[in-house]
N, C-alpha and C positions, 0 to 999 in steps of 0.2 A: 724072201723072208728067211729068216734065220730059226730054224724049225728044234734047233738043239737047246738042252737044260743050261740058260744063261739067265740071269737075272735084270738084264737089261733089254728093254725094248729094241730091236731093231728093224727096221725097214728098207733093203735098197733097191727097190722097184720105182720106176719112175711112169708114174700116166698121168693121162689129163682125165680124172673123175672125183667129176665131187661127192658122189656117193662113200671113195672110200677115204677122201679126205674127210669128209663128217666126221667117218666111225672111227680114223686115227685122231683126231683133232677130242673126240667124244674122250677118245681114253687118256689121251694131254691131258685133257682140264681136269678129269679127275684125280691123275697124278699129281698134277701142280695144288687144287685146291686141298688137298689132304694134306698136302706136307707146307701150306703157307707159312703158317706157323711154329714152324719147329726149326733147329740149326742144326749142325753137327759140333758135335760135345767138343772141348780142347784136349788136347793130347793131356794136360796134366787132369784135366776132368776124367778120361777116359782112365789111367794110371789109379786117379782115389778109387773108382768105381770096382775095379779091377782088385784092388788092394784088401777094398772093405770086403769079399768075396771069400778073402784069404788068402789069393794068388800072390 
């Protein structure tokens, strides 16, 4: 496991446990269920947003 300040989950151990498939699989659904609903903004979206700022 990738133990450094990265903002992405990563995993590359490979076993046969369901134990620790559960508790990765626990933090999937919570990842997925929180952002179901959201997109990411359009580049000209991002640009107004950026603008309105002052930048």
């Amino acid at each position: 496991m990738n133990l450094n300040y990265n903002p992405r989950l990563e995993d590359l151990d490979i076993k046969d446990d369901p134990a620790l498939y559960s508790f990765f699989m626990a933090i999937l659904d919570e990842i997925f269920a929180s952002n179901e609903n959201r997109r990411q903004a359009t580049k000209e979206e991002r640009a107004a947003a950026f603008a309105a700022l002052g930048g």
